[in-house]
TINU-720587 format. One record per residue: residue in three letters; z, y, x of N, C-alpha, C, O in turn. Coordinates in pm, whole numbers, padded with zeros to 5 digits, always signed. Atoms other than C-alpha are relative to their C-alpha. Last residue first. Layout:
REM residues N
alaZYXZYXZYXZYX...
This chain:
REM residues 205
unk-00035+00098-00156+00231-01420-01055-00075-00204-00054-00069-00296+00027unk-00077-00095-00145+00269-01090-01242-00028-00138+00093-00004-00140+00213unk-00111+00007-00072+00102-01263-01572-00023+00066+00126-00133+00103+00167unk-00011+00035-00210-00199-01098-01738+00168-00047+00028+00260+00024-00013unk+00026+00141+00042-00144-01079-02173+00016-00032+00136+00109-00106+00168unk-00130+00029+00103-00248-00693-02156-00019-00180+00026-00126-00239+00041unk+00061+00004+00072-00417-00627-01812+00108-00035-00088+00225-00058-00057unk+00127+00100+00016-00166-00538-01565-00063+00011-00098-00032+00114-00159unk+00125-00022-00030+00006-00227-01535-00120-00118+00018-00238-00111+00051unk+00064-00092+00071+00262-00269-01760-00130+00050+00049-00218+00104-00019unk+00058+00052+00087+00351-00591-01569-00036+00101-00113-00084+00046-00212unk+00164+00072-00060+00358-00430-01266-00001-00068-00106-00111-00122-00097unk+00094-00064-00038+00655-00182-01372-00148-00044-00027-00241+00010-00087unk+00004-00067+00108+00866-00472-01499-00111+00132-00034-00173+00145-00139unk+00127+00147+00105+00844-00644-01202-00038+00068-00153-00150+00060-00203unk+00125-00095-00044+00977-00284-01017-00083-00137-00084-00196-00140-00133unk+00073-00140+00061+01323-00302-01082-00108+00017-00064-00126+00086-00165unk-00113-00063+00094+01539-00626-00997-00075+00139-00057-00026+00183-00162unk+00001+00095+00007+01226-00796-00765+00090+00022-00143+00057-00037-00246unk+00076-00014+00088+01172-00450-00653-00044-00179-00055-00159-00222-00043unk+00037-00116+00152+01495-00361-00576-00139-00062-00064-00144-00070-00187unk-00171+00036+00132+01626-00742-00432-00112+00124-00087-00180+00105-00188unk+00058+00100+00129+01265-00715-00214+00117+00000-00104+00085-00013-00222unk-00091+00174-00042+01315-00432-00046-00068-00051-00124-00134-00019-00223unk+00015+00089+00153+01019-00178-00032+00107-00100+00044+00106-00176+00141unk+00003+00166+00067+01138+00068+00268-00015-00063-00115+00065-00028-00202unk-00088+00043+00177+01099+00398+00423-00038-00139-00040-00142-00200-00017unk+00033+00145+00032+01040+00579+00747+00112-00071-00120+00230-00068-00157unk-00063+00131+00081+00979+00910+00747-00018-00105+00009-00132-00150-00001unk+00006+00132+00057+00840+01121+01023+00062-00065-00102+00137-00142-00041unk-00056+00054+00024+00902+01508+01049-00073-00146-00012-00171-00138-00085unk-00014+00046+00129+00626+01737+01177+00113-00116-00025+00096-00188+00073unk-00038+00125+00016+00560+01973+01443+00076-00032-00138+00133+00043-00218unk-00072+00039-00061+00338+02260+01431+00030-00142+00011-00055-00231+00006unk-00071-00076-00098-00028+02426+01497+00181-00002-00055+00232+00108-00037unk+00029-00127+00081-00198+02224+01189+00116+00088+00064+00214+00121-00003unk+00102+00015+00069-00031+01860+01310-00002+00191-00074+00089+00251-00133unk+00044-00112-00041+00212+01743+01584-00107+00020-00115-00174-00082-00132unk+00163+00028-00045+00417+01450+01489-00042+00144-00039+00010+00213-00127unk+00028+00137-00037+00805+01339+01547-00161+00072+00035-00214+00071+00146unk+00174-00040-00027+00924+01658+01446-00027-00086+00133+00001-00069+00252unk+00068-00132-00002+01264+01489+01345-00105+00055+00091-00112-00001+00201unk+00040-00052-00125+01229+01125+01332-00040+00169-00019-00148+00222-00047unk+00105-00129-00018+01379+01026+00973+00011+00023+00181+00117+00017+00244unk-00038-00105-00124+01535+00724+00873-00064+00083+00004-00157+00085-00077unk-00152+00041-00102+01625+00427+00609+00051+00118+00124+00159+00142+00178unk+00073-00072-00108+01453+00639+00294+00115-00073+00094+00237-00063+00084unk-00085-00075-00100+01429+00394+00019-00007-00011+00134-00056-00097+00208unk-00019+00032-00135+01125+00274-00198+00155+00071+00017+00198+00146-00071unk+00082+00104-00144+01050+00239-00534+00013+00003+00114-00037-00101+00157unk+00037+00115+00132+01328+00430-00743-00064-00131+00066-00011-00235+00105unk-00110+00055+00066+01541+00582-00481-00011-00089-00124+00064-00163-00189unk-00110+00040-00091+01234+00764-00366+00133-00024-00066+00178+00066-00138unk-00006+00152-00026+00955+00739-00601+00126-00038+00076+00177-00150+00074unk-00064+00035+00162+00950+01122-00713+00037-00145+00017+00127-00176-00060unk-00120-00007-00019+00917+01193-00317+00053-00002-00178+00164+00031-00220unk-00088+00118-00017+00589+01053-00231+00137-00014-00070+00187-00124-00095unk+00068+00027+00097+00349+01378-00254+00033-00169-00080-00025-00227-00171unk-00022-00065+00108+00603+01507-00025-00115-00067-00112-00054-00050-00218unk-00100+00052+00073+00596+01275+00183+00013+00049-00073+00070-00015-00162unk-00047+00089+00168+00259+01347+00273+00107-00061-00045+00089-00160-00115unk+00110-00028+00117+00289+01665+00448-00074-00139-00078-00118-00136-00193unk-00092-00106+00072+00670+01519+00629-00146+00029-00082-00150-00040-00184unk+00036-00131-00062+00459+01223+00818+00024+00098-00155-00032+00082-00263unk+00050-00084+00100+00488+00878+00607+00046+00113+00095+00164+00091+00123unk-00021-00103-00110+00603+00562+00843-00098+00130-00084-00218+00106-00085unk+00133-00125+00045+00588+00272+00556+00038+00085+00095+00157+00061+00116unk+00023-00135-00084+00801-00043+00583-00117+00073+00010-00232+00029+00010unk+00154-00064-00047+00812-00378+00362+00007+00203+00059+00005+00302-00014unk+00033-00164+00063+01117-00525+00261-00131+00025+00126-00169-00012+00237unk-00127-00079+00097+01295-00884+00313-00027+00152-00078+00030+00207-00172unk-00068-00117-00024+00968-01093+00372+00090+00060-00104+00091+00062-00227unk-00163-00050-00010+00908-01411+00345-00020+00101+00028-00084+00092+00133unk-00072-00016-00147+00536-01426+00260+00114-00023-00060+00140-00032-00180unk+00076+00082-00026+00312-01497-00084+00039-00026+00155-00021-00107+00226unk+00013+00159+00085+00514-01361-00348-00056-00064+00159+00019-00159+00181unk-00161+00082+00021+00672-01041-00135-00057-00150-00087+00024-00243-00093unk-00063+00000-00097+00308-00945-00049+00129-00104+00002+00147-00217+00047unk+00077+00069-00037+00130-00971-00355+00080-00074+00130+00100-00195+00145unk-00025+00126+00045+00363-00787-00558-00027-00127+00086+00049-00224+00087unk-00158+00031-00061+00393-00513-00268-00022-00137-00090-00011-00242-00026unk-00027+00030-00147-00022-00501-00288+00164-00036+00034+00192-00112+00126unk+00043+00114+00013-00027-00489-00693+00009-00073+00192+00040-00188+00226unk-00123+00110+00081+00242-00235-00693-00083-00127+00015-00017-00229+00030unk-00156+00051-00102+00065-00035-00453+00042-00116-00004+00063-00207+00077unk+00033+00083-00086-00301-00061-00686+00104-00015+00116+00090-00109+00195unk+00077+00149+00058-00149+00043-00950-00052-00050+00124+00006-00152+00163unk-00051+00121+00022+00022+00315-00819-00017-00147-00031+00046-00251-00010unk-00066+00044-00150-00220+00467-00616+00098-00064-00038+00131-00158+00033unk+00073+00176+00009-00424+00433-00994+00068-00049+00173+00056-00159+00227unk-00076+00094+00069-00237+00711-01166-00040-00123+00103+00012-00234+00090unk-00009+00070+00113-00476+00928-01112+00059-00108-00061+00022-00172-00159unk-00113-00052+00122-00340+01225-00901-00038-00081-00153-00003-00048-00267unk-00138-00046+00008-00572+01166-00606+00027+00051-00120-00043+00140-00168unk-00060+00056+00109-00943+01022-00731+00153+00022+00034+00222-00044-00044unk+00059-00032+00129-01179+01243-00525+00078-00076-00084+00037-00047-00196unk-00057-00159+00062-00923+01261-00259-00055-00022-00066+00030-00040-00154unk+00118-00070+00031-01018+00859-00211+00070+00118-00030+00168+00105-00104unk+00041-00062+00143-00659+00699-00132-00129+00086+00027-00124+00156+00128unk+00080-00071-00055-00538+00539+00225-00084+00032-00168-00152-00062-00209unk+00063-00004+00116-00248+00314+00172-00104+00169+00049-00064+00265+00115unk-00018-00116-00033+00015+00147+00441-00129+00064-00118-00154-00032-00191unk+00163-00020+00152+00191-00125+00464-00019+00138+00044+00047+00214+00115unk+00022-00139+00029+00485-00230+00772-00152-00043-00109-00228-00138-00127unk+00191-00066-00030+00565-00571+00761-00009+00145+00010+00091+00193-00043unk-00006-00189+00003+00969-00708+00785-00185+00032-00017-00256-00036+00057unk-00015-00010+00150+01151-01066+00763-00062+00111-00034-00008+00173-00126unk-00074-00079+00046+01293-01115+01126-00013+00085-00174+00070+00154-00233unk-00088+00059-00012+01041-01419+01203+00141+00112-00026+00237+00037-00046unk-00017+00117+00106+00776-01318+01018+00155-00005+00047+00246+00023-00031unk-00076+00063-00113+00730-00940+01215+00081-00087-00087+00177-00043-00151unk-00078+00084+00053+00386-00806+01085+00145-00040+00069+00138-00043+00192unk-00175+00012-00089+00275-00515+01251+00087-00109-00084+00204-00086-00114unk+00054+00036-00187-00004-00516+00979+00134+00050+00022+00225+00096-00046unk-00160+00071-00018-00022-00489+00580-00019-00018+00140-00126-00060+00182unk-00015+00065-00155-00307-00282+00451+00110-00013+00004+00196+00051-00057unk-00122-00023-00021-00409-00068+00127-00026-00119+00113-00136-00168+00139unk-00031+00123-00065-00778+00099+00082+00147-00041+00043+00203+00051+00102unk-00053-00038-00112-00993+00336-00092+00078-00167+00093+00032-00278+00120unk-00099-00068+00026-01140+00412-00402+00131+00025+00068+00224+00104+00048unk-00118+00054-00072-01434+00174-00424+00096+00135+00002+00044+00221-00069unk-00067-00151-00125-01604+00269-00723+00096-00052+00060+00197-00100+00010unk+00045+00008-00159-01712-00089-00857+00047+00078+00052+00108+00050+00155unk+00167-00020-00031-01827+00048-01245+00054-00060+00166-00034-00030+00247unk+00109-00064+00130-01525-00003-01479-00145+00013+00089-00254+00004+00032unk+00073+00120+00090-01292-00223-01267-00058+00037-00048-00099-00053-00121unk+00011-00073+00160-01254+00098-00992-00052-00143-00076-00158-00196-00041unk+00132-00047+00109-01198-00062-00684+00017-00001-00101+00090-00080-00160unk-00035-00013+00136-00902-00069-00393-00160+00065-00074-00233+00159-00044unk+00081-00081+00097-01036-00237-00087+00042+00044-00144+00018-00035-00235unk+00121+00007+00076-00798-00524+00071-00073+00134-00044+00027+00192-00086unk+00065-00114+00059-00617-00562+00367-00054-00018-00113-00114-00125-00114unk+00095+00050+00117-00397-00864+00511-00027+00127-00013+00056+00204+00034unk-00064+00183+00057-00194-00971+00839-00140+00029-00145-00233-00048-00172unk+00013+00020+00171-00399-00682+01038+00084-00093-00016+00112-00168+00078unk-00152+00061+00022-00271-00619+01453+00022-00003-00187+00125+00022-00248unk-00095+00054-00111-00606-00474+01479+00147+00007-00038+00207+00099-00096unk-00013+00162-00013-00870-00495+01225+00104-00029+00064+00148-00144+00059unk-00059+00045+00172-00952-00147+01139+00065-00127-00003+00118-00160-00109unk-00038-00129+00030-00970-00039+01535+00073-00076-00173+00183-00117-00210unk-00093+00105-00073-01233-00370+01569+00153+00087-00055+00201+00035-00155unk-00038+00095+00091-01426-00197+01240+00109-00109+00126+00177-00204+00088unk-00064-00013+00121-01431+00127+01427+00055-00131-00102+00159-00130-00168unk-00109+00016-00053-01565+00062+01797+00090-00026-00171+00164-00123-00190unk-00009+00110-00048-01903+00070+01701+00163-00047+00000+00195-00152-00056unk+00052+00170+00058-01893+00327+01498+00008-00091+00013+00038-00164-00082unk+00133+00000+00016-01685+00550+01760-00045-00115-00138+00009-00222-00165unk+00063+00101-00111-01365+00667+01717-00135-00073-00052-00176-00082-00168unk+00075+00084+00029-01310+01028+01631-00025-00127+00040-00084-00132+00147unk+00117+00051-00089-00975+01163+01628-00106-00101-00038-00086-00200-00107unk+00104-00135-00041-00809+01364+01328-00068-00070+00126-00180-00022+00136unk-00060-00196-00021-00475+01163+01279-00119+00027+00037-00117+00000+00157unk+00063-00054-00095-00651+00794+01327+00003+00171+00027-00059+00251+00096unk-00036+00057-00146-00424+00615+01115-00056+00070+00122+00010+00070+00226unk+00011+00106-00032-00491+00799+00809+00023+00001+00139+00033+00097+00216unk-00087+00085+00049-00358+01162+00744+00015-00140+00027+00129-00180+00048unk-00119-00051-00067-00595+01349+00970+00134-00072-00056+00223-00097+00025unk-00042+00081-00138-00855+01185+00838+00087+00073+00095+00070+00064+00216unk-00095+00173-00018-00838+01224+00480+00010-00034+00155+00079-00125+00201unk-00143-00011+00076-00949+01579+00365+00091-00099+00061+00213-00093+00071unk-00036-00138+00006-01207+01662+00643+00147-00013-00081+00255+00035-00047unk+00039-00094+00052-01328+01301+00657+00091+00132+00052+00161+00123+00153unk+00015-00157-00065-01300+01099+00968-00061+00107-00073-00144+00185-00026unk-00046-00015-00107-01149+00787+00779+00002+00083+00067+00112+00125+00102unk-00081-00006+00055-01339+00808+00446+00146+00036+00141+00227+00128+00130unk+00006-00132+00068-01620+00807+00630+00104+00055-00005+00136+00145+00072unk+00017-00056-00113-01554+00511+00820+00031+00131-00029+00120+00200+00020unk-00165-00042-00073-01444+00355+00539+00063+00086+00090+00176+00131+00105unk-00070-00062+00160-01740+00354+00320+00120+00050+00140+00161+00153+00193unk+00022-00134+00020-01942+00261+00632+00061+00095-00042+00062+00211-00001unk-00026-00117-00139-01752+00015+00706-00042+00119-00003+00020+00218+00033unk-00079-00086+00050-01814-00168+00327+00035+00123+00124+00055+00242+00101unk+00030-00150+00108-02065-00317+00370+00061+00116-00022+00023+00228-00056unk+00078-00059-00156-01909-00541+00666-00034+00077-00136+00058+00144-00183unk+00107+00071-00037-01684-00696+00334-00077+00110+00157-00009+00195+00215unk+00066-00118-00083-01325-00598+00277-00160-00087+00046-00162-00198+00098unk+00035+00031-00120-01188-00849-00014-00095+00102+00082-00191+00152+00023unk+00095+00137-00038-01061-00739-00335-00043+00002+00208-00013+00078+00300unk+00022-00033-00154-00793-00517-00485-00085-00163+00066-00062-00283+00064unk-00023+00140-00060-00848-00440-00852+00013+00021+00179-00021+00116+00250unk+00056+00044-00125-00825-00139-01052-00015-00166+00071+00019-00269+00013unk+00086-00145-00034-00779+00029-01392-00076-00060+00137-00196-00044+00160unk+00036-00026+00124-00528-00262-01595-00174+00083+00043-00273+00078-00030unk-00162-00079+00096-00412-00435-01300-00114+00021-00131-00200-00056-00172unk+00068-00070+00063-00640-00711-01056+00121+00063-00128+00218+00007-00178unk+00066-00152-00115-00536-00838-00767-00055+00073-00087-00127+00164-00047unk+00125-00066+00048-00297-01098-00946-00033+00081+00114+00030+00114+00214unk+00052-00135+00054-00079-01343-00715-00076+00116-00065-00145+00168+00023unk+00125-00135-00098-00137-01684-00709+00052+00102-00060+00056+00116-00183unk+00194+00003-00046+00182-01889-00842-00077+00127+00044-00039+00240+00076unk+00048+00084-00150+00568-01937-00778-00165+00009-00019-00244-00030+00067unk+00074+00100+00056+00715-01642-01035-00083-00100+00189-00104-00068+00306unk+00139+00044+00002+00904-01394-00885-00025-00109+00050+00004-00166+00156unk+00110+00047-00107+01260-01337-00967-00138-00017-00025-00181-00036-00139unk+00104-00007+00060+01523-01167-01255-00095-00041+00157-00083+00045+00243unk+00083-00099-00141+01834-01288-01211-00177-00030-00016-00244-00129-00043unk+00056-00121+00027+01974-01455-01506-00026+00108+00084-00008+00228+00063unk-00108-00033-00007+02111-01755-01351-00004+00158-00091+00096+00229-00099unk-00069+00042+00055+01829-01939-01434+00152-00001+00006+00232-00088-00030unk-00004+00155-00024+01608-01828-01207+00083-00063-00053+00119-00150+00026unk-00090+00038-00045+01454-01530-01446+00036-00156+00059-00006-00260+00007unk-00040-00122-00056+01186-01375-01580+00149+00004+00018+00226+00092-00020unk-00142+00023-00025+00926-01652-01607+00086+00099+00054+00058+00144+00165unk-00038-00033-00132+00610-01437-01744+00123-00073+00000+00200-00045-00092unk-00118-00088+00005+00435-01623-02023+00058+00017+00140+00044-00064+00232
């Protein structure tokens, strides 16, 4: 059973391992196999202008250092029904001693609008806030995907700032967002969430 409160009636997370696995996906460990996948996925047509590398190529070689730098944790989001990897979430720029990470989430277009970027979020913020201190988790989202963001705002995240046309993309400039997972909301909100998306019976922690 899920403990769902510290005995004040505040609702907290539980002291054991974190799941990686929900109802649809799991998030597992990045293997060298996988670079390829990523690479791709990285300087596609649909996706690489959005990921970290806005539209430049860096080399093969160079790519898996690039994926690696200033990491705390990554994993691979995969399909539990056959393996389909499906993309990838990340925690880096850590900063322990003030309480803070930035995340960040990189989705297969062939599987946008299935439900499963949540599932596999929620299982990365769960993961996160159980297994660190941190007070909230930071995201930097460029105005053409915030919008595909903006039903969540005030529910799962809030917006602390905006950099007006911060970034250059498709002949103009573009707005930055930066937005936050606290832990109070999704500790008070969002447990409830992740336990609909686990397996039936799965604890959150």
């Amino acid at each position: 059973m899920v403990d769902e409160s510290n005995g004040r009636g505040e609702s907290r997370l539980p002291s054991r391992q974190p799941p990686l696995t929900g109802r649809r996906v799991r998030l597992r460990a990045i293997f060298p196999s996988d670079y390829d996948y990523l690479y791709a996925l990285a300087t596609s047509e649909e996706m690489g202008y959005r990921w970290r590398f806005r539209g430049t190529s860096p080399s093969p070689e160079a790519f898996p250092q690039g994926l690696w730098h200033q990491v705390l944790v990554q994993f691979i989001i995969e399909r539990i029904e056959n393996g389909q990897r499906l993309g990838l979430v990340a925690a880096f720029d850590a900063n322990e001693r003030n309480g803070w990470c930035h995340i960040a989430m990189v989705l297969d277009p062939n599987v946008a609008g299935t439900g499963w970027a949540l599932e596999a979020g929620s299982l990365f913020v769960n993961y996160l806030f159980m297994l660190f201190n941190f007070r909230k988790l930071y995201g930097e989202v460029p105005d053409f995907n915030y919008r595909d963001l903006m039903s969540g705002r005030n529910r799962f995240f809030r917006e602390e700032g905006c950099l007006k046309d911060h970034e250059y993309h498709a002949g103009r400039y573009w707005d930055l967002h930066l937005v936050a997972v606290f832990r109070e909301d999704w500790e008070r909100d969002s447990l409830p969430l992740l336990r609909k998306l686990l397996k039936s019976g799965q604890d959150t922690g």
